[in-house]
C-alpha positions in Angstrom: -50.1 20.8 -20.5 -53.3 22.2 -21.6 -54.3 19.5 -24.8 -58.5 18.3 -23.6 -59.2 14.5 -24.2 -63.0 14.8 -24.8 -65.2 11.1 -23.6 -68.5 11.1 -24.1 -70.5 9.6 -22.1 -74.5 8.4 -22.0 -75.9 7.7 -18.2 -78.0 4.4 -18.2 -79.8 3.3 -15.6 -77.2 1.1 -13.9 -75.8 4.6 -13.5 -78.7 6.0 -11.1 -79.6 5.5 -7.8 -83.4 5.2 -6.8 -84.3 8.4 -8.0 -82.6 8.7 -10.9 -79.6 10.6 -10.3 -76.2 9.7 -11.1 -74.9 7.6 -8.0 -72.1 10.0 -6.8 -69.5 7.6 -7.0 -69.8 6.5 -10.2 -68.6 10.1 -11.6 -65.2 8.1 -10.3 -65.8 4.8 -13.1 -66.6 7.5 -15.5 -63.2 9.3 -14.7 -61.6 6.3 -14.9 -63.0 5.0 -18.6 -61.6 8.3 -19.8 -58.3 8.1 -18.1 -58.2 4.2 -19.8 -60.0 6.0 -23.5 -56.5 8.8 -22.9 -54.6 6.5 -22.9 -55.8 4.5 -26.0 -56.0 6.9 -27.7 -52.0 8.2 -27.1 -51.6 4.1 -28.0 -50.4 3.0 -24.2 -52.2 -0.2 -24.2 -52.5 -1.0 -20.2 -52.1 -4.8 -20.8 -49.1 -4.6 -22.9 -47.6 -2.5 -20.2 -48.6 -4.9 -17.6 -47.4 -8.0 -19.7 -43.7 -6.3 -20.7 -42.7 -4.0 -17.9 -44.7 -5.6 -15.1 -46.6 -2.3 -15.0 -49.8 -0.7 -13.9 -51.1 2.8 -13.5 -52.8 3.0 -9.9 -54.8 5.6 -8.2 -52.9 7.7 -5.1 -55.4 10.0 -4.9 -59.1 11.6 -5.8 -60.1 14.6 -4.6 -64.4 15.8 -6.1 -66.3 18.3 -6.4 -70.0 17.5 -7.3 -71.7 21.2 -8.5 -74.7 19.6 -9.8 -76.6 16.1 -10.9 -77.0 14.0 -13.6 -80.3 11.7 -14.7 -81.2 9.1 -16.4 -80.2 9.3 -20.1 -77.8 12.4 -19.6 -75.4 12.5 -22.8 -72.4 13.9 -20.6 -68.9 15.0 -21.7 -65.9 13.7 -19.8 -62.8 16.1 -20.0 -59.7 15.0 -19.1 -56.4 17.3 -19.2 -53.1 16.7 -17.5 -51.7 19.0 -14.8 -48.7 18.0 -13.8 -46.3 15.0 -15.3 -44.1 13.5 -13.1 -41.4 10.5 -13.3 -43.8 8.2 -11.9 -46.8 9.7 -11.8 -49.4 12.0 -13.4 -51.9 14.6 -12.0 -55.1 15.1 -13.9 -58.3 17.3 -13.9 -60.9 16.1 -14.8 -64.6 17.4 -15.2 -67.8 16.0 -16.0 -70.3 18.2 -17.8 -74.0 17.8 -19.4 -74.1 20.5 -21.9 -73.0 23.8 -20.4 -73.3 22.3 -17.3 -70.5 21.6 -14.6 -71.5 18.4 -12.9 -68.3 17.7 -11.2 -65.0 18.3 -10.9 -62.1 16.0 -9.9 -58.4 15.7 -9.3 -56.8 12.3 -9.8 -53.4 11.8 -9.1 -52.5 8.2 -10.3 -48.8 6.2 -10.1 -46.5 3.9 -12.0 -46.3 1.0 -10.1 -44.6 -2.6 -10.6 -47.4 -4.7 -10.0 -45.6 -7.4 -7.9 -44.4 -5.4 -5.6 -47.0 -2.5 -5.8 -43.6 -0.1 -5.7 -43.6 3.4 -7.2 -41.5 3.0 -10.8 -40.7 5.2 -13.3 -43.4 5.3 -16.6 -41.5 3.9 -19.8 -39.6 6.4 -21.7 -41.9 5.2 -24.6 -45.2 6.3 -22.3 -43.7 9.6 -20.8 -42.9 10.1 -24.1 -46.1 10.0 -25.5 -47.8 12.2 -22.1 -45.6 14.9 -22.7 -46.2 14.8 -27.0 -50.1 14.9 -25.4 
């Protein structure tokens, strides 16, 4: 699984910490608009899932890499490929660049869940489906 879903990205100050730098952890809310933006854009709309199948996507686990920093009014380019598609989950990589530059690096794995119980479930055919046609 190799296709790149490109998110762009602009830092604003809400973004940066005292000094002006990216606050490291919000590389993690940028990772996680582009995840939501992926899945737009393969037309998995998360409340529909969550409203007919009782469904949500959940983070098991992040794992980062920061190489270098972001500022204040960075345009930075959030790339987000898939690595591994399971029945109930999906690994991605994700990276966060400013030009030619490698700002970070991450690898979110994230589940199927049924929301009431918070239970591992299988995707829908219909969203697998469309991960796999990605």
């Amino acid at each position: 699984m190799s296709s790149v879903f490109i998110w762009p990205v602009r830092v604003y100050y809400e973004d940066t910490d005292a000094g002006g730098i990216v606050f490291y952890a919000n590389y993690l809310k940028f990772f996680e608009r582009a995840r939501t933006e992926w899945l737009r854009a393969l037309g998995v709309q998360q409340q529909a899932l969550l409203d007919a199948n009782n469904t949500a996507f959940v983070v098991k686990n992040v794992t980062l890499d920061y190489h270098s920093a972001a500022r204040l009014d960075d345009e930075l380019t959030i790339r987000t490929s898939v690595e591994k598609l399971g029945r109930a989950s999906v690994q991605f990589l994700q990276q966060a660049w400013c030009g030619d530059t490698l700002l970070n690096t991450a690898s979110v794995t994230v589940c199927c869940v049924d929301i009431a119980t918070m239970r591992p479930r299988p995707m829908p055919d219909h969203v697998a489906a469309k991960m796999r046609a990605a």
